[in-house]
N, CA, C and O atoms as a Maestro MAE file, in Angstrom:
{
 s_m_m2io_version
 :::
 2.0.0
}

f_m_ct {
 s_m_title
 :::
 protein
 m_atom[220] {
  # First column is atom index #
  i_m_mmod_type
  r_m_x_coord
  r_m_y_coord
  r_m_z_coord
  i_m_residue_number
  s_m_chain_name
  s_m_pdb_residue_name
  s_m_pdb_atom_name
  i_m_atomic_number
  :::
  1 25 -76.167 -71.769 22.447 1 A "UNK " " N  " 7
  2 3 -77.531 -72.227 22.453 1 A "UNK " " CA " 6
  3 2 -78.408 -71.193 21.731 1 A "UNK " " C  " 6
  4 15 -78.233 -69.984 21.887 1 A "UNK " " O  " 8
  5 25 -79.259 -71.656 21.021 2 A "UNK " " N  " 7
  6 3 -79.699 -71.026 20.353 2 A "UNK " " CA " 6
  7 2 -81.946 -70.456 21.029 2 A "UNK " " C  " 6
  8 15 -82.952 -71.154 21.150 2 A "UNK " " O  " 8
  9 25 -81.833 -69.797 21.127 3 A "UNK " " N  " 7
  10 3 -83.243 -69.279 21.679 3 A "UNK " " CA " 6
  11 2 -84.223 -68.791 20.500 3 A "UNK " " C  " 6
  12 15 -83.631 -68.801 19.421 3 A "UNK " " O  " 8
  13 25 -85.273 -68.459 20.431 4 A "UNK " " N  " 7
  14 3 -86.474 -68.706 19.401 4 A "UNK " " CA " 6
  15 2 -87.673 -67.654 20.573 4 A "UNK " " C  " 6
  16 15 -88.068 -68.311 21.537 4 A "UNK " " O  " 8
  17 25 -88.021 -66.681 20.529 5 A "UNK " " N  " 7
  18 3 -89.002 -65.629 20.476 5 A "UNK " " CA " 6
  19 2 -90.781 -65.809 19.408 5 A "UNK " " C  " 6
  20 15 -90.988 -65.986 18.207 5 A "UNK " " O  " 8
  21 25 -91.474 -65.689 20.298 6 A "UNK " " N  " 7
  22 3 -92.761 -65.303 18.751 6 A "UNK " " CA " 6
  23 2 -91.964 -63.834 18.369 6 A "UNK " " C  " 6
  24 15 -91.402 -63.014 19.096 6 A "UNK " " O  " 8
  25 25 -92.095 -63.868 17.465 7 A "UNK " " N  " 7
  26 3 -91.955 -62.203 16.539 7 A "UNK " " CA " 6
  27 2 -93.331 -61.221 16.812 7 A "UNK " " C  " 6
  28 15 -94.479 -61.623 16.625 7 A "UNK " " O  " 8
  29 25 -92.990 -59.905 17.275 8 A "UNK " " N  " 7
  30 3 -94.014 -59.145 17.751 8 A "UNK " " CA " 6
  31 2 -94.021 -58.723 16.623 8 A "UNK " " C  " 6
  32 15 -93.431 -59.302 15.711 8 A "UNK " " O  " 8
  33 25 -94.964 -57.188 16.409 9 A "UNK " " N  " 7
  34 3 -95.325 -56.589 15.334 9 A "UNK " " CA " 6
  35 2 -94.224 -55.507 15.376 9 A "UNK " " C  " 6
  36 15 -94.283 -54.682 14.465 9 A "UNK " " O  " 8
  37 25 -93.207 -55.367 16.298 10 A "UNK " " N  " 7
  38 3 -92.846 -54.379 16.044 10 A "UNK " " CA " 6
  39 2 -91.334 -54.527 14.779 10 A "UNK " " C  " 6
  40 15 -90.779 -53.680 14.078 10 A "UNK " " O  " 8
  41 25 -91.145 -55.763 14.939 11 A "UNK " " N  " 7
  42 3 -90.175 -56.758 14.584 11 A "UNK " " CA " 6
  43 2 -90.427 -57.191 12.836 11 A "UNK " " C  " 6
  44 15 -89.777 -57.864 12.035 11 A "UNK " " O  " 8
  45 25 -91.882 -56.317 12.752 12 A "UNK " " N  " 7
  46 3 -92.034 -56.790 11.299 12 A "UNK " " CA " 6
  47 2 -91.319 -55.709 9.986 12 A "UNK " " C  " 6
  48 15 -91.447 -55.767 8.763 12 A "UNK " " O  " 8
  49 25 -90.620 -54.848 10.782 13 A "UNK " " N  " 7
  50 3 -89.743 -53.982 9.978 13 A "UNK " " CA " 6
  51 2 -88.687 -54.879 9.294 13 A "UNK " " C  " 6
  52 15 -88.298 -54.873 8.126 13 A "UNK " " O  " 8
  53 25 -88.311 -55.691 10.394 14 A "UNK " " N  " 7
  54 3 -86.578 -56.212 10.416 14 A "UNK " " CA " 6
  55 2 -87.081 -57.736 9.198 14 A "UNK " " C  " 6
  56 15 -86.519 -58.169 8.192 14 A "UNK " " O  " 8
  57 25 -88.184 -58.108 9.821 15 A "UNK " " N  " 7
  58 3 -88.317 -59.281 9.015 15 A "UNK " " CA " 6
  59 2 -88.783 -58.906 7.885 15 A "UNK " " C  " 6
  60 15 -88.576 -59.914 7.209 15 A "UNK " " O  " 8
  61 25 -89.402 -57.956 7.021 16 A "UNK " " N  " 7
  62 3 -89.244 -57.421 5.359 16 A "UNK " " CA " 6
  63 2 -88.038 -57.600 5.002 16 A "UNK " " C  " 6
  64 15 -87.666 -58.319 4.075 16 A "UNK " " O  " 8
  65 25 -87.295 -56.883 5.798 17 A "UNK " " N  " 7
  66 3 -85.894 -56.597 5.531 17 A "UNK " " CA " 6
  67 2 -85.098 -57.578 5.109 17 A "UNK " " C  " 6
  68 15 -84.522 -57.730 4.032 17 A "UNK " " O  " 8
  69 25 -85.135 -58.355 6.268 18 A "UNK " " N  " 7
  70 3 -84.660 -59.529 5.651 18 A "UNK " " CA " 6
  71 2 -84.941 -60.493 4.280 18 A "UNK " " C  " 6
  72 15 -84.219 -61.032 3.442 18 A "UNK " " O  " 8
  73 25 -86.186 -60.416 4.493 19 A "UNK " " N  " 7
  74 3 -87.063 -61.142 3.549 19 A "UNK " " CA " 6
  75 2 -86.373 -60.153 2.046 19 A "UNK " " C  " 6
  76 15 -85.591 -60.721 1.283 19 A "UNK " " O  " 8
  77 25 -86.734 -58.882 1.837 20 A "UNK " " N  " 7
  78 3 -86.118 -58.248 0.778 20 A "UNK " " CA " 6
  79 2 -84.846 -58.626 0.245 20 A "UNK " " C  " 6
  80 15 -84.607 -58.698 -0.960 20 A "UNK " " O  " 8
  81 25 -84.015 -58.871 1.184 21 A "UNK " " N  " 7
  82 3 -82.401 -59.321 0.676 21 A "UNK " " CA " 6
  83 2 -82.491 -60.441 0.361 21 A "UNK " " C  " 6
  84 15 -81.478 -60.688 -0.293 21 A "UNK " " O  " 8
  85 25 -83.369 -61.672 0.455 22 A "UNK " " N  " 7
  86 3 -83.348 -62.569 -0.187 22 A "UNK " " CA " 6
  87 2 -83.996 -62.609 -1.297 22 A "UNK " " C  " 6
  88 15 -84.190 -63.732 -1.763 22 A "UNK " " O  " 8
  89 25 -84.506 -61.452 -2.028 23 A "UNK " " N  " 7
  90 3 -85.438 -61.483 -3.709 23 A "UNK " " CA " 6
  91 2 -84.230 -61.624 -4.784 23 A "UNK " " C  " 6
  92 15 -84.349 -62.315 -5.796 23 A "UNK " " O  " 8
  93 25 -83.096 -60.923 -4.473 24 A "UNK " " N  " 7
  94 3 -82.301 -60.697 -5.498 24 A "UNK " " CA " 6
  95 2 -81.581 -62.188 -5.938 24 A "UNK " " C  " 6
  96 15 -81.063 -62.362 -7.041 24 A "UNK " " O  " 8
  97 25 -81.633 -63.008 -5.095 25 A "UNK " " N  " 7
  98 3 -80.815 -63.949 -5.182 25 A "UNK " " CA " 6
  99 2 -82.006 -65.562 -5.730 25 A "UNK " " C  " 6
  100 15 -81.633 -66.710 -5.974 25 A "UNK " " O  " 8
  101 25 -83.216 -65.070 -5.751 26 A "UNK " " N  " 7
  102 3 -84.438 -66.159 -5.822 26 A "UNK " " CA " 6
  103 2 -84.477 -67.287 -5.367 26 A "UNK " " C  " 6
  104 15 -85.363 -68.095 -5.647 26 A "UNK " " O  " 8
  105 25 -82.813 -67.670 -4.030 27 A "UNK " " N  " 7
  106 3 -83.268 -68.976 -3.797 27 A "UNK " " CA " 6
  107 2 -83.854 -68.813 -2.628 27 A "UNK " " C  " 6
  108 15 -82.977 -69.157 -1.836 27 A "UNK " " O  " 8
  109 25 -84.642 -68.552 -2.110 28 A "UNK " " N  " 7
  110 3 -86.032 -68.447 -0.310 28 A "UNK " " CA " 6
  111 2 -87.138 -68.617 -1.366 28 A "UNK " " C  " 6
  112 15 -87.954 -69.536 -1.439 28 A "UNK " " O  " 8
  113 25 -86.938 -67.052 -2.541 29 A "UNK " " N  " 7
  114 3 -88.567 -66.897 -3.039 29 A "UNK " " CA " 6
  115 2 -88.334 -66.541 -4.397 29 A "UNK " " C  " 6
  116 15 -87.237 -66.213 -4.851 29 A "UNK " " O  " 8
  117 25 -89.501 -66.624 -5.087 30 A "UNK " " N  " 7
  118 3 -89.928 -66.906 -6.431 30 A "UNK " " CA " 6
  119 2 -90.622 -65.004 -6.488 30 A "UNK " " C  " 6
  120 15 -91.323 -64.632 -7.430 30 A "UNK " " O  " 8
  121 25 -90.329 -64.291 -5.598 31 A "UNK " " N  " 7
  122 3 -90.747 -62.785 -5.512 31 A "UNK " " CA " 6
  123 2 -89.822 -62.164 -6.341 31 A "UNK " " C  " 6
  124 15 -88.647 -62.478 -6.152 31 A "UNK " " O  " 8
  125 25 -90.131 -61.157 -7.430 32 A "UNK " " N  " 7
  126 3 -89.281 -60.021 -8.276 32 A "UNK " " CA " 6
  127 2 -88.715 -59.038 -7.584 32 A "UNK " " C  " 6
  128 15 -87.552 -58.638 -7.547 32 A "UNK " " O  " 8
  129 25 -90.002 -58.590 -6.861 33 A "UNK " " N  " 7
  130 3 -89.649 -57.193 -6.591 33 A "UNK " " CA " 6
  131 2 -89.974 -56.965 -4.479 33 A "UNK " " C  " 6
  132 15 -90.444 -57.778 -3.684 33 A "UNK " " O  " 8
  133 25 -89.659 -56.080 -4.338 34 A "UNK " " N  " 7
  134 3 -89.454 -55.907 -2.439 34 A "UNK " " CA " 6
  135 2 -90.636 -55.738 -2.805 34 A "UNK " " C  " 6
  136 15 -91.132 -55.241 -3.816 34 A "UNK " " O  " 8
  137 25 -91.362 -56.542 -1.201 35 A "UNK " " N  " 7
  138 3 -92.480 -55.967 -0.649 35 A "UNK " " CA " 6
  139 2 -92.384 -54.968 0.271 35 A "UNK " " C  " 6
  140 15 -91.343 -54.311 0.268 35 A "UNK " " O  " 8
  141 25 -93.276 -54.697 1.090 36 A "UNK " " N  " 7
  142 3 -93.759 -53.169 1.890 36 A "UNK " " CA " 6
  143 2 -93.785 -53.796 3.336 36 A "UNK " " C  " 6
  144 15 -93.890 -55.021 3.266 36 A "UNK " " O  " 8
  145 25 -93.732 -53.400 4.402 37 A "UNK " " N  " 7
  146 3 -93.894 -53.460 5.347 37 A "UNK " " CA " 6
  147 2 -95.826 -53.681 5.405 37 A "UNK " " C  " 6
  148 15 -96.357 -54.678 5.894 37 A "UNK " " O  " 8
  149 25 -96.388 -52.819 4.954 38 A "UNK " " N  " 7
  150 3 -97.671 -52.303 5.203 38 A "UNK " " CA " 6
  151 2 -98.769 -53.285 4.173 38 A "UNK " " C  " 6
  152 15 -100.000 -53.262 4.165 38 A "UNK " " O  " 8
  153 25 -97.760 -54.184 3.283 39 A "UNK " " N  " 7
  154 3 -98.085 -54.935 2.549 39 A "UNK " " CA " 6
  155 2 -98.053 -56.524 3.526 39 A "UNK " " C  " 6
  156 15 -98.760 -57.485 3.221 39 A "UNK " " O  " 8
  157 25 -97.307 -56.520 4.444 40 A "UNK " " N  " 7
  158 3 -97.225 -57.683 5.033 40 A "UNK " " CA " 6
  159 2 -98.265 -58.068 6.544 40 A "UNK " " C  " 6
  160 15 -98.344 -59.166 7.094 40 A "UNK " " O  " 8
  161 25 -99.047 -56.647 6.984 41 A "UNK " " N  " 7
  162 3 -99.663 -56.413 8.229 41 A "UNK " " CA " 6
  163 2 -100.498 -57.846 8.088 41 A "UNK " " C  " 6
  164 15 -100.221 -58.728 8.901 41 A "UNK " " O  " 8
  165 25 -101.555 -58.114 7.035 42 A "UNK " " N  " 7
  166 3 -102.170 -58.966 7.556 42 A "UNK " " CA " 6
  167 2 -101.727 -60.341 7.503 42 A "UNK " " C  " 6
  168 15 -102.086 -61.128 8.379 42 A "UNK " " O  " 8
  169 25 -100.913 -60.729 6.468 43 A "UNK " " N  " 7
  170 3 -100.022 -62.131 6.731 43 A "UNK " " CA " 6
  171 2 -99.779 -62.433 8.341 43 A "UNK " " C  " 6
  172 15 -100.184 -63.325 9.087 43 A "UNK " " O  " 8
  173 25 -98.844 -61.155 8.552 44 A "UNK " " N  " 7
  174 3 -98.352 -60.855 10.177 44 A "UNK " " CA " 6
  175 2 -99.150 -61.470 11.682 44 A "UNK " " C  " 6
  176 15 -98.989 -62.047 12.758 44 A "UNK " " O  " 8
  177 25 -100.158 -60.786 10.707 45 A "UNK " " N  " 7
  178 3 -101.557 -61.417 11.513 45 A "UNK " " CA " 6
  179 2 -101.805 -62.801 12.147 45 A "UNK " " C  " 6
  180 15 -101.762 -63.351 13.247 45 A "UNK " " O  " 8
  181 25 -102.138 -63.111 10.629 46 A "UNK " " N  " 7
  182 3 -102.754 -63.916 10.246 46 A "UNK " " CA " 6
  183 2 -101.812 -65.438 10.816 46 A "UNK " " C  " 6
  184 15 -102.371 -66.501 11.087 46 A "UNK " " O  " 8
  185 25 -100.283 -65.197 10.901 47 A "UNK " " N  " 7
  186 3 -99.353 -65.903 11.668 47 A "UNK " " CA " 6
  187 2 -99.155 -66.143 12.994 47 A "UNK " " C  " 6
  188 15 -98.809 -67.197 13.529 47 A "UNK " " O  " 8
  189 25 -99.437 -64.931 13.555 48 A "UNK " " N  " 7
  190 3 -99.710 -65.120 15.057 48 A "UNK " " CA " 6
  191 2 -100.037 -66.731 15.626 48 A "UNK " " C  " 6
  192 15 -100.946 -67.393 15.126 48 A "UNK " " O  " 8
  193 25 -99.143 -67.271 16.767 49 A "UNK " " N  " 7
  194 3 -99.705 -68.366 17.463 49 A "UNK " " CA " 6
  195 2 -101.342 -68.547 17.707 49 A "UNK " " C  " 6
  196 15 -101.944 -69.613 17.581 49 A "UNK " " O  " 8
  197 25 -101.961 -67.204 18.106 50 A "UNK " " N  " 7
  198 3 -103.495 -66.981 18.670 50 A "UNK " " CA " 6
  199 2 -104.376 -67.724 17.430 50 A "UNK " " C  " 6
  200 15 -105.245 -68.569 17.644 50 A "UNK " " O  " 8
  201 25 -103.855 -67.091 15.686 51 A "UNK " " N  " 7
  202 3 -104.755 -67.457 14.931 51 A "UNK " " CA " 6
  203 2 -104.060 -69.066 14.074 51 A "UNK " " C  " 6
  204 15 -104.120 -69.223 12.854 51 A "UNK " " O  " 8
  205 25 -103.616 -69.811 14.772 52 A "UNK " " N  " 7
  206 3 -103.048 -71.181 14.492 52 A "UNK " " CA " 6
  207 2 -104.508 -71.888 14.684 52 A "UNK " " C  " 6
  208 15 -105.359 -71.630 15.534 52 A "UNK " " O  " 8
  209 25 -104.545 -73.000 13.483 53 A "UNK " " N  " 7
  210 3 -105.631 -73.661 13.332 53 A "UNK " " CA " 6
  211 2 -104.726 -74.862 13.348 53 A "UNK " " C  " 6
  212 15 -103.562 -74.929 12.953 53 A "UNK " " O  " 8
  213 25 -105.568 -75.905 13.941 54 A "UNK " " N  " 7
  214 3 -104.717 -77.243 13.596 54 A "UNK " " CA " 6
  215 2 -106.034 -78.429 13.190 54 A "UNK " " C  " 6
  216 15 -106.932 -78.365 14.030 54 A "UNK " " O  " 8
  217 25 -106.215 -79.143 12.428 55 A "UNK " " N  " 7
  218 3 -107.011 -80.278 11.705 55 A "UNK " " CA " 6
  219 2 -108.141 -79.252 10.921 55 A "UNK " " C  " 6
  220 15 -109.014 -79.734 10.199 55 A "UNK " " O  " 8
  :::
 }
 m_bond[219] {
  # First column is bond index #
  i_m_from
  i_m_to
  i_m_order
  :::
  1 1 2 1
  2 2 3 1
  3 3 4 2
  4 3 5 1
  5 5 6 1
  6 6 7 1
  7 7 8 2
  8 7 9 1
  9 9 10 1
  10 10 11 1
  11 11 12 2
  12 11 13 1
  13 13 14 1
  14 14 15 1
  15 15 16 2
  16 15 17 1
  17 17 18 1
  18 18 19 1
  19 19 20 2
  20 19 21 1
  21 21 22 1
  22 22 23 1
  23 23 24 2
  24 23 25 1
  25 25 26 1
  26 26 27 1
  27 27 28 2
  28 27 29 1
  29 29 30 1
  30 30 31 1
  31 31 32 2
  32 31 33 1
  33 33 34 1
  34 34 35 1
  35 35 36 2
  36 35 37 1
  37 37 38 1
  38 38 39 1
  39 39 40 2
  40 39 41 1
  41 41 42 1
  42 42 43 1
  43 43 44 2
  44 43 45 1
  45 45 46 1
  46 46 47 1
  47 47 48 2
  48 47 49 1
  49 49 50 1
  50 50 51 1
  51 51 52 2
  52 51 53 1
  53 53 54 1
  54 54 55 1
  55 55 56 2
  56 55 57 1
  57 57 58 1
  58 58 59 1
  59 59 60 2
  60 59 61 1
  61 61 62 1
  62 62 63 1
  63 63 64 2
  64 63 65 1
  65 65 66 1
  66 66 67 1
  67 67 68 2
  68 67 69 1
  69 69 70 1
  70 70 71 1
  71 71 72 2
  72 71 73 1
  73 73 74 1
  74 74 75 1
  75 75 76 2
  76 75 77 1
  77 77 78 1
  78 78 79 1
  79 79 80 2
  80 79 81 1
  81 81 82 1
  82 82 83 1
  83 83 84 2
  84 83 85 1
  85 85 86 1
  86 86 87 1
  87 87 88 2
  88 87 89 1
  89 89 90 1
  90 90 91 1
  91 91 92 2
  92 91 93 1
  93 93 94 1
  94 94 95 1
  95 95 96 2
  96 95 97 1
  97 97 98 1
  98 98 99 1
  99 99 100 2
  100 99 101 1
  101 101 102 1
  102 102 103 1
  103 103 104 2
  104 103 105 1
  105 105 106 1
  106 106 107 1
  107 107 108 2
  108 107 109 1
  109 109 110 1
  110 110 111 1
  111 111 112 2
  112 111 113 1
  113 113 114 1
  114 114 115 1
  115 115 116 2
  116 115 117 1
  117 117 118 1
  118 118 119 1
  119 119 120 2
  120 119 121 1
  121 121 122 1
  122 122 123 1
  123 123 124 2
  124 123 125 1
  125 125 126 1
  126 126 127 1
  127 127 128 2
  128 127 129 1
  129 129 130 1
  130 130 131 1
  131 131 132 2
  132 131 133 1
  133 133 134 1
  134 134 135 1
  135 135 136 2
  136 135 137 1
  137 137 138 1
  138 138 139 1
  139 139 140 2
  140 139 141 1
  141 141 142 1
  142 142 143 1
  143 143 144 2
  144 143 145 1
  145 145 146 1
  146 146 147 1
  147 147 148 2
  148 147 149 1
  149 149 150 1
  150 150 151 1
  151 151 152 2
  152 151 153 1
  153 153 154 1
  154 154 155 1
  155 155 156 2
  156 155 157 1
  157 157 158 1
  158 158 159 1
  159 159 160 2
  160 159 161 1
  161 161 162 1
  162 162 163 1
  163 163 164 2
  164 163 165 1
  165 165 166 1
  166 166 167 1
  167 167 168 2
  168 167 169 1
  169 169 170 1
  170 170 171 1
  171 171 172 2
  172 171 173 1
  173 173 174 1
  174 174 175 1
  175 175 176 2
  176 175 177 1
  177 177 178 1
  178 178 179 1
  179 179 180 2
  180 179 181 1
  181 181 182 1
  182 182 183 1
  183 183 184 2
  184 183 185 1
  185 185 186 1
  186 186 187 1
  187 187 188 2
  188 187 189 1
  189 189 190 1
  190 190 191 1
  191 191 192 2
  192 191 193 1
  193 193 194 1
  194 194 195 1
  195 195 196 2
  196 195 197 1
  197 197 198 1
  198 198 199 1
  199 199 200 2
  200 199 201 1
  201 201 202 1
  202 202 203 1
  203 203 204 2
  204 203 205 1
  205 205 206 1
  206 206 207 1
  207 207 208 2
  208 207 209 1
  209 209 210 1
  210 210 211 1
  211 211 212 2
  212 211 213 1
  213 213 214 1
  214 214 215 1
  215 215 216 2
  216 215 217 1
  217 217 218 1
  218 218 219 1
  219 219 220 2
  :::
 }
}
C-alpha cells in the first residue's frame, strides 16, 4: 500500500535532488541545467496545501 505525506520544507533537499536527475534525460522537464535548493524556497511555498486557491 502505498501512503502519500504533504512534503515539509525540510524534504526540499531530497526533492531538487530528485528533480535534478531528471534534467539529463528531458523527459519530466524541458530544464538544461540543475536548479538550487535556495532557488526553489518560494515555489515550495507557494505549494503548500495552506496557499491552495481553488475557482
Amino acid at each position: 500500500m502505498l501512503t502519500f505525506k504533504i512534503a515539509e520544507f525540510n524534504d526540499l533537499p531530497e526533492i531538487v535532488r530528485i528533480y535534478n536527475q531528471t534534467i539529463s534525460t528531458r523527459m519530466a522537464t524541458a530544464d538544461l541545467d540543475p536548479i538550487s535548493v535556495e532557488s526553489r524556497y518560494e515555489w515550495f511555498e507557494q505549494h503548500q496545501p495552506t496557499n491552495f486557491h481553488f475557482g
